[in-house]
C-alpha positions in Angstrom: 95.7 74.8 45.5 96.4 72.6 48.5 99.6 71.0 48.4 99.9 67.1 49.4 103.3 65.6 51.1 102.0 62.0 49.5 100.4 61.0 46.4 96.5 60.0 46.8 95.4 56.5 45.5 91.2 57.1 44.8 90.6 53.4 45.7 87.6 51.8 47.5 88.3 49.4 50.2 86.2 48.3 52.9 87.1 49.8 56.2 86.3 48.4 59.9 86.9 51.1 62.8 87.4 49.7 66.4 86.4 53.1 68.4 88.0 51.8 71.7 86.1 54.4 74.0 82.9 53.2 72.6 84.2 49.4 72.1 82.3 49.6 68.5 83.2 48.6 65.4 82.4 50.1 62.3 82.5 49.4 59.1 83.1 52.4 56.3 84.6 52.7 52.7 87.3 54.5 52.0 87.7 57.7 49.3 91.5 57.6 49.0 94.6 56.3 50.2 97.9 57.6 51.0 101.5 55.9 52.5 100.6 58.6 55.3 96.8 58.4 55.9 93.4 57.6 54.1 89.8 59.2 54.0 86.7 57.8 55.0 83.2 58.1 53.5 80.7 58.8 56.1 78.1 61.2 56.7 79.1 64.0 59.7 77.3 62.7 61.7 78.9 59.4 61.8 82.7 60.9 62.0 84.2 60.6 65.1 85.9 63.4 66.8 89.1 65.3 65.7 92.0 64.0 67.6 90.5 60.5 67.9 93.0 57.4 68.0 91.4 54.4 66.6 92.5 51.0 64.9 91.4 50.6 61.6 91.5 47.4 59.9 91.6 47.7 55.6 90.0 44.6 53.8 90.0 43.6 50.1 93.1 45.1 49.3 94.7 44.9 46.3 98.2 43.6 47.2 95.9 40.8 48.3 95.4 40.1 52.3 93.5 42.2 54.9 95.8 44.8 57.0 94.7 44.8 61.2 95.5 46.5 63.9 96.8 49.8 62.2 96.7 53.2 64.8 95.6 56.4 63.1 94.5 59.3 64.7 90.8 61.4 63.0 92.6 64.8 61.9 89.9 66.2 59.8 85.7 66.1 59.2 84.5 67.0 56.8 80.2 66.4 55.1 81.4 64.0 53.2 83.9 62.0 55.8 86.8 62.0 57.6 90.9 62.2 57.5 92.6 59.7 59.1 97.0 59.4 59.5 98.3 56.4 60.1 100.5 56.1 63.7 102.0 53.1 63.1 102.1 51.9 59.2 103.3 52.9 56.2 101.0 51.1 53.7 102.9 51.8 50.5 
């Protein structure tokens, strides 16, 4: 059994990823939530690489306003998506 430092929230929310090397955005949903991270649904092929630092910005949340400019660094991939943890935010 894996053992989790924060409780998981399963909650969709749209997900916009600013992959500064590429200067894309892209949008994704996320699986779960956490105060220390969150996990993105996206097909392997559309992960981006382990140790990546991106900005993520979180829309239709439910305490009601859209969350910008939030670090988090890729720490896993996965088929089914990717692990982000948040650098700079604690979101709970």
């Amino acid at each position: 059994m894996e053992k989790r430092s924060q409780e998981r929230l399963t909650v969709s929310l749209d997900v916009e990823i600013l992959d500064p090397p590429n200067l894309a955005n892209r949008n994704f949903v996320t699986r779960d939530i956490s105060k220390t991270g969150t996990f993105i649904l996206s097909g392997k092929n559309d992960c981006l690489p382990i140790g990546r630092v991106v900005s993520l910005k979180l829309s239709n949340t439910t305490w009601g306003s859209q969350l910008s400019n939030v670090s988090a660094r890729v720490v896993r991939v996965t088929n089914e998506g990717m692990g982000l943890r948040f650098l700079d935010f604690d979101i709970m």
